[in-house]
N, C-alpha and C positions, 0 to 999 in steps of 0.2 A: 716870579712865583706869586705873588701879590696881587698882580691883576688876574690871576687865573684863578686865584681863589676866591677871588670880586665877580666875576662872571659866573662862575659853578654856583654862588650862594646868591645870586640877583634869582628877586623872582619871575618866571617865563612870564612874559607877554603872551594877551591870549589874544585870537585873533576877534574880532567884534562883527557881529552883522547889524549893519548898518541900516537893512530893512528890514529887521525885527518890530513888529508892532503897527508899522504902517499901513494904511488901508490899499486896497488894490487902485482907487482911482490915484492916490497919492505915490503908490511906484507909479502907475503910469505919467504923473507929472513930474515926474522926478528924471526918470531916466527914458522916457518914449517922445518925449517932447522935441525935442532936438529936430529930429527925424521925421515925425508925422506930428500930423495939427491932433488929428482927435483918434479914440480907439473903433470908431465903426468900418468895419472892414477888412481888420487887421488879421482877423482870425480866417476866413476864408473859409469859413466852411468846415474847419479841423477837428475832429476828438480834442478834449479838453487834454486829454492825459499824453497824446503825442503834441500835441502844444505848449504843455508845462516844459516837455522834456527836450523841445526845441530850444526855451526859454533858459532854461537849466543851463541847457548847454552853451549859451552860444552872448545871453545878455545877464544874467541873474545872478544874487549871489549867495542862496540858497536854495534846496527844493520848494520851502514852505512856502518862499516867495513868487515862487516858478509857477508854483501851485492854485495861489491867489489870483495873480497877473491871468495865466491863464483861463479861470474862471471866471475872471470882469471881462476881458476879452472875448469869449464867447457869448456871453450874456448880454453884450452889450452888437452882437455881428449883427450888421443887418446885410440885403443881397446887394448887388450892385444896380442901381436905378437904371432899367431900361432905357434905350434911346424912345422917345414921342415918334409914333408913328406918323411920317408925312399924309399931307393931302395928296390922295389919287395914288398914291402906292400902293403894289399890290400884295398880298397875301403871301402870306411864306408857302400858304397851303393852295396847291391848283383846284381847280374846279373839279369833280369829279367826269370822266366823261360817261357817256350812254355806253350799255353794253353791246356790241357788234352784232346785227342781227343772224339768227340763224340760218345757214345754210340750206336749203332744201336740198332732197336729192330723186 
């Protein structure tokens, strides 16, 4: 009976976020590190807001964060570097040809 009234009168533990206050390049060094070297490219191209909500879901550990995160990550997307076009390669685009001359009749 004693310990059960030890438990009902302890005060609840809250839970903590632990990326409250942190900047977005600092979650990225915190938890993106591991995985990828830097944030250029990471975002693909995405809306910010179905990025957050990728984030949210899947690495984060709040919206606010998810939020941030995705916001440096966009900010920061660049495209992916073309490959250098070869010497004497040809054109993705053909040549136009001449229009086929007219028929008489």
């Amino acid at each position: 009976m004693t310990a059960a009234a030890i438990v009902l009168t302890a005060p609840l533990a809250s839970a903590q976020n632990l990326d409250a206050g942190k900047s977005p390049e600092k979650l990225f060094a915190d938890g993106c590190t591991a995985c990828h070297r830097n944030p250029q490219g990471l975002a693909k191209g995405r809306y910010t807001l179905t990025l957050s909500w990728f984030l949210q879901d899947h690495y984060s550990a709040s919206s606010d964060s998810a939020k941030a995160l995705a916001a440096y990550l966009v900010s920061v997307d660049t495209p992916a570097p073309s490959a250098p076009a070869k010497p004497g390669a040809k054109s993705a685009r053909s040549k136009p040809r001449p229009p086929k001359p007219a028929q008489s009749q």
